[in-house]
N, C-alpha and C positions, 0 to 999 in steps of 0.2 A: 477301491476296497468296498466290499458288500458285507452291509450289516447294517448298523447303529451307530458304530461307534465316529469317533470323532478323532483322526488321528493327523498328523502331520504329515509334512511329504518325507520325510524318513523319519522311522519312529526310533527315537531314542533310548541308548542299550548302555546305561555307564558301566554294566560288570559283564561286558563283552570282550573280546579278544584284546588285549592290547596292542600298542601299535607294530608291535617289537615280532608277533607272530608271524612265523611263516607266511606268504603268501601276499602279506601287504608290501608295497614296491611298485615301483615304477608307476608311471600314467595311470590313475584310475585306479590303484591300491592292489594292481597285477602283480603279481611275480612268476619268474621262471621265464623271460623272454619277454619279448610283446606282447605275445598270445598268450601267455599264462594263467589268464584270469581264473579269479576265485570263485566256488563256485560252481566250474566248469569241467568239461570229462577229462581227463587224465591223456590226454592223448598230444602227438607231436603236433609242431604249426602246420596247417594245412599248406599246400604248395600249389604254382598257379595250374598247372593241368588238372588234378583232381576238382577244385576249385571249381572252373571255369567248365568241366565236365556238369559238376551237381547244379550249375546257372542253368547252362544249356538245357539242364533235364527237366526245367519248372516251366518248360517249355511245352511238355509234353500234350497237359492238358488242350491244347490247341493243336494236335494232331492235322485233325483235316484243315484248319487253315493254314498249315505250314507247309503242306503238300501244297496248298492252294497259292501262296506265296511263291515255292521253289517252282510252281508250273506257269504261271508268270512270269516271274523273271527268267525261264528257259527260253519263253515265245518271246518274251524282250531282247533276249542277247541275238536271240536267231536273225531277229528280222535287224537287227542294229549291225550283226558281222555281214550279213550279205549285203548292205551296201558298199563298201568302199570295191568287191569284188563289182557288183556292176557299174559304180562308175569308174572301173577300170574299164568296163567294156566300151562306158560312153570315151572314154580316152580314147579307147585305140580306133572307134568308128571318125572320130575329128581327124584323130592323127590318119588315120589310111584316105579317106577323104583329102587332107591337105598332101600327103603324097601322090595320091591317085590322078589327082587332077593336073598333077603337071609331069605325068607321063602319056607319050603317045597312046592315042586310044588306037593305032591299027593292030598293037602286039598285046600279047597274052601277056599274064603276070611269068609263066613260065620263061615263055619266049627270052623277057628283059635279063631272069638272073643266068639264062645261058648265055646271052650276049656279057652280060659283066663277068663272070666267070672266062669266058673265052678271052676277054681284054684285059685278063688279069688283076681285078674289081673284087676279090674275092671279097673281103670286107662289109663290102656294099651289097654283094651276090647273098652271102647271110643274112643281113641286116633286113631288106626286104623278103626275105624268106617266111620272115617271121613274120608277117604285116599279110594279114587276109585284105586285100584291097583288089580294083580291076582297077586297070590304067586308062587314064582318059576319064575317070568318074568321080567327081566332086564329093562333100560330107551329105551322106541321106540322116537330112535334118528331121522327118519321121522318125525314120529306127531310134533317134537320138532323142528325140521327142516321148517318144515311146520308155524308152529305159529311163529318165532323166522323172517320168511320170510314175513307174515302178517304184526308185529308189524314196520321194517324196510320201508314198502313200505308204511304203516301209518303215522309216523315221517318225511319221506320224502314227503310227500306230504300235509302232517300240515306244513310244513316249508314253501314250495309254495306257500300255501294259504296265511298263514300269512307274503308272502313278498308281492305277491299283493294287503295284505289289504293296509300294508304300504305305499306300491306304490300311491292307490288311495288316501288316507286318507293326505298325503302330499299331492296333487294335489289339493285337496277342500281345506287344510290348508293353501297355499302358496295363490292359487286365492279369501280366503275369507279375506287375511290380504292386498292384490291387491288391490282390490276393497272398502278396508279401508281408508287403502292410500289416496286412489284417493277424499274417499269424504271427508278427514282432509283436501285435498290439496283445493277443491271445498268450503269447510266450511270457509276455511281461507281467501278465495277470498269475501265469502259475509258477512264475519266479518263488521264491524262498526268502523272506524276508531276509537272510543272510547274505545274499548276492547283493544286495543295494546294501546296507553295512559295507561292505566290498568293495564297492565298482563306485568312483565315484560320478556326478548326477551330472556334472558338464559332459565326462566322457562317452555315457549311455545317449544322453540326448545328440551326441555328436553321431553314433551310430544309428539310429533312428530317424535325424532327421539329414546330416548331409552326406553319411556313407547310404542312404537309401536313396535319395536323388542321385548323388553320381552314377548308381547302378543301370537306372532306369534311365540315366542322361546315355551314360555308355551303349547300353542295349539300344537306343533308341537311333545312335550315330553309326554303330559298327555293323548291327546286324544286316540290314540294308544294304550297306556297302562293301560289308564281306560277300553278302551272299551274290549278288550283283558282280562284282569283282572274280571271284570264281567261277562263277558262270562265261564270262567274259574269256576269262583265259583259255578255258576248255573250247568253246565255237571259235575264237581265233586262231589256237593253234590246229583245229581241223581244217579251218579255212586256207590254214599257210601252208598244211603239207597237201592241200590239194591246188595249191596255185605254184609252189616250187618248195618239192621235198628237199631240197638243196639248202637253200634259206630256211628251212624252218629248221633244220637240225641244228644251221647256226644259230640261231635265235634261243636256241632250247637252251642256251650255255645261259642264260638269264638266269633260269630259276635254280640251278645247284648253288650258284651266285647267290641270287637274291637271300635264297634259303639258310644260307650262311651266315649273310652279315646281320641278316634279324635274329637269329637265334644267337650270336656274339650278343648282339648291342642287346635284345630283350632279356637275355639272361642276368644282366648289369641292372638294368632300371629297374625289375622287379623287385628285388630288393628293394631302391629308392621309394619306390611306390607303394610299399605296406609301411614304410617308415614315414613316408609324408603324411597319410593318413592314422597311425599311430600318434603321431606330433599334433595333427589338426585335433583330433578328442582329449590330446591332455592338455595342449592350448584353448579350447574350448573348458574344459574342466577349472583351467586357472580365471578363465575372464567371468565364467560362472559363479564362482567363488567369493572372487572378487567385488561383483558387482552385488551380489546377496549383503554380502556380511561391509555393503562399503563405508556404511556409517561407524562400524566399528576400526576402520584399517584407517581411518581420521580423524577419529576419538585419541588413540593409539602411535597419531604418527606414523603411522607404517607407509606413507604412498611412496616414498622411495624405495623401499626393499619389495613393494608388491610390484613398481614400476620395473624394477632391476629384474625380477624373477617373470614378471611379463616378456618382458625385452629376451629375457636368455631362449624363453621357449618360443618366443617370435625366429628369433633365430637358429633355431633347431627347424625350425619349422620351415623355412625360409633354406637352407640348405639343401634340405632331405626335397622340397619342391624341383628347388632349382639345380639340381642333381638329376633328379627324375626325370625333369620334361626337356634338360639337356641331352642329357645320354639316351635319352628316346628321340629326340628331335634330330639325330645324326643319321637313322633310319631313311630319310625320305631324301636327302641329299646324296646319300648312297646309291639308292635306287637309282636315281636321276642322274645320277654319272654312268651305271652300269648299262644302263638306257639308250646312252648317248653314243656310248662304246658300242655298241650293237648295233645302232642305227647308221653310223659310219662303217661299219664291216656291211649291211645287208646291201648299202648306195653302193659301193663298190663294188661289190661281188656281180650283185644287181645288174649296173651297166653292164660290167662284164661279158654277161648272158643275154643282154638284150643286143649287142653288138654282136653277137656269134650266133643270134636268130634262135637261140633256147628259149626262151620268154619274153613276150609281146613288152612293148614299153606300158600298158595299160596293169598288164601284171604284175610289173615291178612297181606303179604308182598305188598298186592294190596291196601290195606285200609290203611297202613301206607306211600303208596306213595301219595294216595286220600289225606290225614292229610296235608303232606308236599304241596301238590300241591292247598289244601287248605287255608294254612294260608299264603301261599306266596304269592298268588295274593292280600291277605285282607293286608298284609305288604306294598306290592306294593302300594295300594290302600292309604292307609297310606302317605307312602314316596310324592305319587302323592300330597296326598293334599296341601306339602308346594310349591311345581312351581302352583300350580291352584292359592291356594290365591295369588303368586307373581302377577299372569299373570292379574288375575280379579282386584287386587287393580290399577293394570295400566291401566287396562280399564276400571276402571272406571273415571280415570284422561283422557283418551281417549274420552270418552261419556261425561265428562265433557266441552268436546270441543267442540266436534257437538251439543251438546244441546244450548249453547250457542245465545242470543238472535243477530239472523241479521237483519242487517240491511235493510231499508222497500224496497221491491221489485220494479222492475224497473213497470211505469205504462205499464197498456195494454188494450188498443193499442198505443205507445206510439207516441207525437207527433214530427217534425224535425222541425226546421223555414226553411223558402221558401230560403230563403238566407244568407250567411254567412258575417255577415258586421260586428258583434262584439258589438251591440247596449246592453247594460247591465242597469237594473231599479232598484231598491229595493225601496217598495212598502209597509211602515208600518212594517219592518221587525224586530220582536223579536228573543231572542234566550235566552239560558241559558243552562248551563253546570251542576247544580245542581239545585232543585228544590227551591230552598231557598234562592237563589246568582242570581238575574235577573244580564245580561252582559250586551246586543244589547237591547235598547226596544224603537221598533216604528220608525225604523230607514227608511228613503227615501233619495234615489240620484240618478241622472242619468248621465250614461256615454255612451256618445256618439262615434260613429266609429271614430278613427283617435284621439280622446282626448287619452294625458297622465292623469291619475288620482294617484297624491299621496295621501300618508296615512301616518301620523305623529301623535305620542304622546308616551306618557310614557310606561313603557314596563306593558303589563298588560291592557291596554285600550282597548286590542279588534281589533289589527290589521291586526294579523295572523288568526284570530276567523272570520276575513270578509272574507279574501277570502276564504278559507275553505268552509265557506260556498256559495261560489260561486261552486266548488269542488263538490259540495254535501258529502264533508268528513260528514259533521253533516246534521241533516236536522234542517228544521224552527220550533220554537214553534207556528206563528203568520206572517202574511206577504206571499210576496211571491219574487220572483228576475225572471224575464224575461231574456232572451236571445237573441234577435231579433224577438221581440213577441209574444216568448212561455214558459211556464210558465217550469223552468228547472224540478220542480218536475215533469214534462210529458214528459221529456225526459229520456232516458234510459243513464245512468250514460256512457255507454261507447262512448255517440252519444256525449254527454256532453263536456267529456273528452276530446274526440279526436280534441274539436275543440278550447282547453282551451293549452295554455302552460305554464308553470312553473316552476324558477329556484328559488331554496331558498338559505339562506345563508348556510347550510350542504349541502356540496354537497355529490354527491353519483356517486360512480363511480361501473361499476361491472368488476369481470377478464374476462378481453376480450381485443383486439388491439382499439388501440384511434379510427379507422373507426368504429369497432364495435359499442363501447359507442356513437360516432357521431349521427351514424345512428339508434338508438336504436329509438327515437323516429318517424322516417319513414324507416323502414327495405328495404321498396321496393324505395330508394331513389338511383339513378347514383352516378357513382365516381363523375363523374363532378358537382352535386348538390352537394355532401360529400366535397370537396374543395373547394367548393365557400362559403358553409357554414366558413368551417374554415378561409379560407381570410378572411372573412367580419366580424369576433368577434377575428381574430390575434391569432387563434390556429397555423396556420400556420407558424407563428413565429417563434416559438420556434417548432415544432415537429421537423423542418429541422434539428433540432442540438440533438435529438435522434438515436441513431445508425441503427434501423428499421424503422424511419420517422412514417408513418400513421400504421403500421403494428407490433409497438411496441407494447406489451402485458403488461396490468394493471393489478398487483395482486389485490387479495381482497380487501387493504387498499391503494391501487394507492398509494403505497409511493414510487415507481418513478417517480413522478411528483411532483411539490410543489404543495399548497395549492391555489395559486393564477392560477395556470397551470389547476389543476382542476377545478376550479371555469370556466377558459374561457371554458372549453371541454363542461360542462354544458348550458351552453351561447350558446355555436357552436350547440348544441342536441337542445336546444328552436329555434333559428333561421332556422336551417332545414327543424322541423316540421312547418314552418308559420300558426300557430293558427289564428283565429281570435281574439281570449280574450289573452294576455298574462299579467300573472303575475310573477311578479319579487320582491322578499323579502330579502331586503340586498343583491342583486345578486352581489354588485359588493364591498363587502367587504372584501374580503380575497385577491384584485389584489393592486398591489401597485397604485400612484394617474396617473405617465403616463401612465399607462393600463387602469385606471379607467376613463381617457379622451376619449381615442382610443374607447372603448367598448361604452362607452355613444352616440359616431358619429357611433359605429353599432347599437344601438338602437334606433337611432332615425329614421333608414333608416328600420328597423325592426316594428317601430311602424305604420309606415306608413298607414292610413286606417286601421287599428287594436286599439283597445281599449286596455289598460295598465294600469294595477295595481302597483305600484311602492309603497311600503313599505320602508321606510327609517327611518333611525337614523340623517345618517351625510347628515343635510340639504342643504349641496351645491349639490347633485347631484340633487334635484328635485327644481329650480329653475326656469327650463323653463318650468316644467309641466300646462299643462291648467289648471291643477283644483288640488287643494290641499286641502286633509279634514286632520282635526284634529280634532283627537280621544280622550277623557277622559270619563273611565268608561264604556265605551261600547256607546256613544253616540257622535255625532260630533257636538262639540261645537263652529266650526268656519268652513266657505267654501271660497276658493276664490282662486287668483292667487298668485303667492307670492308675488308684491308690492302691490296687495290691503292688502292682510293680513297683512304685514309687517304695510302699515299707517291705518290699525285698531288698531296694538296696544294694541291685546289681547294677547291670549294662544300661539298663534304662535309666534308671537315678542319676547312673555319668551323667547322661546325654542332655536328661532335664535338667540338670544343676547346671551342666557346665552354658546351658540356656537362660536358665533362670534362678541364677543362685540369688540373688539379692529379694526376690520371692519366697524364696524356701525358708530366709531367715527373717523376712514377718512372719511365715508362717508358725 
């Protein structure tokens, strides 16, 4: 998030949709299906052709090396199908060779099969018909020599080719899932605060980090081997109808076959395969969950019912897997039968033809490698299709993310105010979180440079929902809100931002040393602003008694620090970056009440010429505020100071008294 401010990793919205609204359901807060999510375009679940078409197309960008790829792998198939046709020819030179030599050298080849023919040989009269030999002449181990040295520098150089297809074919794979990356990562930035409200953070991180690797696992296994695979099939079945048009028609019965039973059996698992991946981001969602908040789920007792509800979606998960990669897994046993069945019709036939002198025995050893080299790649082809549908069901969980409706575009040209004083209006301002639930309606206040402005009322009133949209987390339904007299929707969210601070009651700390975190919200800030900041909010205090001081390092979940320690680090990050707008939401809840004195005399030294948002529960700390609204329902039903509000004797008076009655009657 760009700016100043100081927020958590989801920022907190208590007079938001309830849970009860449409569209929360299922894995991840979706409804409407799997795909439903919130959020997102209104449209049906995508399906795996369309899917698997828009994969294919992010392909594009790599043009010439995929020509560059597909022409490789054509000189790879080439030189890999015309071997087994030439050593068929080394076959029939051995084989005529080993008949040759033990027939009489005074008679012709002719001469013998009219002698068997006349002695009623006819069998044998065919058989050599078909066998180019001279009789009387042994194997010409040259010629043999010769072809056997052909086929060798063939295979080695089909090997070549197909390592540089690989080579390239990774390169466009690795840079087209790069450049994926980058725009999940860009999508995420123009999300809509409301989509994360929504989607929960196990689920999204499921998409992001292991529906992106499958994609790029998949693309990485299949493309290769589809395309290699294809290629295969097409120079072999040329090779077969040019060594016997006979056999190769038989052999064609393969592919209506093959064709068949993959589209029965893939039409079954794709299904399984956007549910297993479905199941893995709400299984991910619950172990997320789980492990965040796990101090609290054994404060609470809960490890059995969170164990129980781990267990169930283990088992969903667990199903929808082992469903998928069964009913895919039947694919390649199939193939291999159909295979096998083919390969016994071609040996048959085969002899056949080679006993009636139609086809040399060299031919039919050629034609049965043709077979094998055949049904292997339509196996493969097979086998592929269970990593394609894994890969496309995740990308389409992927595509589910970019499609995703963002948030409204910053304006252009956009405008700056001349000066930064902090001046804030709200101007008739509605809002609403669902269509059907008005929150904020018709709301107007102004907050002057240097005014403290609290906000007080019951949880749910709409008081995290104002500044927010001060934020532009949400935008307006109605209204508008000024910021030194410019309308903030004409400002570019990060001009907005940077001049907006914000400490909420979650704090958020990231792994890095306390200067780190300090400075986070001005990078380009001096040691000596980074320590003046901590003197003046009492980080200082306590880092001295850390064994690395400023330079101590914060895991993930800063649980070396307490709660009130992080809460000042966050303070110290707002008061660095000196905003003009600063807002403060229960900032100073988590410090004990002598800290919460100290930080109060930094805030007021902080407020200084700056306009302040102050949210509060516990109404002593906003007693010296200039201007105190109270909030019910989304509308402010009382304004004033706090002794005026106090001898009105309204809403506010409740709220005080019912806090500090036994105060009011010393008083």
């Amino acid at each position: 998030m760009s700016g100043t401010q100081t927020t958590p990793k989801s920022a907190p919205r208590p007079a938001g949709p309830p849970a009860g609204t449409p569209g929360r359901g299922g894995p991840g807060g979706r409804g409407g299906g799997p795909f439903g999510g919130i959020g997102m375009p209104t449209e049906k679940s995508m399906t795996f052709g369309p899917s698997a078409k828009r994969l294919i197309r992010r392909l594009s960008p790599h043009r010439v090396a995929v020509i560059a790829v597909i022409a490789l792998g054509v000189i790879s198939v080439v030189f890999t199908v015309l071997g087994p046709w030439l050593l068929g020819q080394a076959t029939n030179l051995i084989f005529a060779g080993a008949i040759g030599q033990t027939l009489p050298a005074d008679m012709t080849k002719q001469q013998l099969i009219d002698q068997l023919r006349a002695s009623g040989q006819t069998q044998q009269a065919d058989l050599l018909s078909g066998i180019a030999l001279t009789p009387g002449q042994g194997i010409d181990f040259d010629a043999l020599a010769m072809v056997l040295g052909i086929v060798l520098v063939l295979y080695v150089a089909a090997s070549v080719f197909a390592w540089l297809q690989g080579r390239v074919l990774n390169t466009i794979v690795q840079s087209t899932v790069y450049r994926l990356r980058e725009e999940v990562e860009a999508k995420i930035n123009r999300l809509p605060l409301a989509y994360f409200d929504k989607m929960q953070r196990g689920e999204l991180l499921s998409r992001v980090t292991n529906d992106m690797d499958n994609v790029a696992q998949s693309l990485q296994q299949t493309l290769s081997q589809m395309l290699t695979s294809v290629l295969t099939v097409v120079g072999v079945l040329v090779m077969m109808f040019v060594t016997s048009p006979l056999l190769a028609v038989i052999s064609l019965v393969t592919i209506p076959l093959t064709i068949g039973i993959t589209a029965v059996i893939a039409k079954r698992s794709q299904k399984l395969f956007v549910a297993q991946w479905a199941h893995t981001g709400a299984l991910n969602a619950q172990v997320e969950e789980n492990f965040t908040g796990h101090a609290l789920v054994k404060v609470f007792g809960r490890q059995r019912e969170t164990e129980q509800t781990f267990t169930e979606k283990n088992e969903q998960l667990y199903k929808a897997s082992f469903g998928a990669q069964f009913v895919s897994g039947i694919i390649m046993p199939a193939m291999m039968f159909v295979g096998n069945l083919i390969y016994v019709v071609i040996a048959v036939v085969g002899g056949l033809q080679v006993a009636s002198g139609a086809l040399s025995i060299g031919a039919v050893q050629a034609f049965i490698q043709y077979s094998r080299q055949f049904t292997q790649p339509l196996t493969q082809l097979g086998s592929m299709v269970n990593l394609l549908q894994s890969g496309v069901a995740s990308a389409e969980r992927v595509f589910e993310l970019l499609d995703a409706e963002e948030q409204t575009p910053d304006a252009s040209p956009a405008e700056t105010p001349a000066d930064s004083r902090g001046r804030l209006v709200f101007e008739n301002v509605s809002f609403r979180y669902t269509e059907d639930k008005p929150l904020i309606t018709d709301l107007s206040l102004v907050a002057e440079p240097g005014q403290t402005v609290a906000i007080v009322g019951p949880t749910g009133a709409g008081k995290t929902t104002l500044v927010n949209l001060i934020m532009r987390f949400y935008e307006l339904d109605a209204g508008r809100i000024t910021l030194d007299g410019v309308d903030i929707a004409q400002m570019t969210r990060r001009d907005l931002r940077s001049r907006t601070g914000m400490v909420l009651q979650d704090t958020w700390l990231f792994g890095g040393t306390i200067r780190d975190n300090i400075a986070y919200g001005r990078p380009d800030a001096t040691e000596e602003e980074i320590l003046d900041a901590a003197r003046a909010t009492y980080v200082d205090r306590f880092v001295h008694s850390l064994p690395d001081g400023y330079d101590t390092v914060l895991d993930d979940e800063a649980s070396n620090v307490s709660a009130g320690e992080k809460q000042l680090l966050t303070i110290a990050r707002a008061f660095l970056a000196k905003p003009s707008v600063l807002i403060l939401d229960e900032a100073t809840s988590s410090v004990d009440t002598r800290t919460e004195q100290l930080v109060q005399k930094a805030m007021s030294a902080l407020r200084a010429d700056r306009t302040s948002f102050v949210i509060a529960h516990r109404l002593s700390t906003i007693r010296d505020a200039d201007l105190i609204l109270v909030m019910e329902s989304g509308s402010i039903v009382e304004q004033g100071t706090h002794a005026e509000l106090l001898a009105a004797e309204g809403a506010y008076y409740a709220l005080y008294n019912s806090q500090f009655a036994s105060a009011l009657v010393d008083e």
